[in-house]
C-alpha positions as CSV (number, residue, x, y, z in Angstrom):
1,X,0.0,0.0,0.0
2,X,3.0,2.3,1.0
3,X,4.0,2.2,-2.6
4,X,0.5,3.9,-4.3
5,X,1.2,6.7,-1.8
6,X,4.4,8.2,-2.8
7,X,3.5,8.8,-6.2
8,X,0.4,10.2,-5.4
9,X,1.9,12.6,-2.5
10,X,4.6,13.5,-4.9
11,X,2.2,14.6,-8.0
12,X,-0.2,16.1,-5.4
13,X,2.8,18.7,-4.4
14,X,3.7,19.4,-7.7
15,X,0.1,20.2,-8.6
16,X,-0.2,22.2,-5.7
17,X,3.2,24.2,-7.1
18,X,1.8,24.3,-10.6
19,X,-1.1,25.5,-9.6
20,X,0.4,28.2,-7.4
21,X,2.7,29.2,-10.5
22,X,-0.3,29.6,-12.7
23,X,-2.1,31.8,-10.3
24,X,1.0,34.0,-9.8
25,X,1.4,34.1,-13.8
26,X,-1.8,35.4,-14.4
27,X,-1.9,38.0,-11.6
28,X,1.2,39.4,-13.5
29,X,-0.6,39.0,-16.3
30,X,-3.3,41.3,-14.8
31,X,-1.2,43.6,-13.3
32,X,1.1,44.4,-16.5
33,X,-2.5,44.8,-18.7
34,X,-1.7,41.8,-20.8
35,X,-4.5,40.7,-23.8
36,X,-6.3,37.7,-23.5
37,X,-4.1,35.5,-26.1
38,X,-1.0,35.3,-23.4
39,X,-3.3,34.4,-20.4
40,X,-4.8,31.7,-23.1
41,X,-1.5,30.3,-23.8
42,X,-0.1,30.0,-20.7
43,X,-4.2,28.4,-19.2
44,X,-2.8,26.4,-22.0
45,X,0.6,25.2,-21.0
46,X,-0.5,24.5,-17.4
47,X,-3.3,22.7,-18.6
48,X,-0.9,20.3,-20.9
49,X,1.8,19.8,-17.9
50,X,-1.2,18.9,-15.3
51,X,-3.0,16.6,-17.4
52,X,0.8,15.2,-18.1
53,X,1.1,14.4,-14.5
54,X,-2.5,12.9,-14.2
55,X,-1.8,10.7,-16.9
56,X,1.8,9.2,-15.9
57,X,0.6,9.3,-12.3
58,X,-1.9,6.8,-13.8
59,X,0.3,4.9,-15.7
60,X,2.8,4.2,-12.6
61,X,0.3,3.3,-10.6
62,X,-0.6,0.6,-12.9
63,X,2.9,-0.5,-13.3
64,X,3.3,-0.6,-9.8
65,X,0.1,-3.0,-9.3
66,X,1.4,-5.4,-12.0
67,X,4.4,-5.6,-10.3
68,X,2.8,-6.7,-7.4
69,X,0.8,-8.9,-9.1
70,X,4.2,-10.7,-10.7
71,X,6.1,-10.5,-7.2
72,X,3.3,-13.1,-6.1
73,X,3.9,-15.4,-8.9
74,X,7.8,-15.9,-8.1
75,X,6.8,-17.5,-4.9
């Protein structure tokens, strides 16, 4: 069980920093009068590096329950 949670505690932190990043982005954003096209693209790049995460979060998760699985097998 200890090994699902390290993944997940370590994507959870960097989605709390991403998310952090983002908002402090687009308060600059606000606060140098930029147009909507820049706040776009950069909804855009932190939308692409979360759902990143999401998915190899996923992934390793999976890889770690087939290893499991095969560990059980050996014996």
């Amino acid at each position: 069980m200890g090994k699902y949670i390290v993944p997940i505690v370590i994507v959870a932190l960097l989605l709390i920093f991403l998310v952090l990043q983002a908002f402090g982005i687009m308060v600059a954003i606000d606060v140098f009068g930029s147009n909507v096209f820049v706040k776009l693209f950069v909804f855009l790049i932190f939308a692409a590096i979360v759902t990143t995460l999401i998915v190899v979060l996923v992934q390793r998760l999976k890889e770690i329950k087939e290893d499991d699985e095969d560990d059980l097998d050996k014996y």
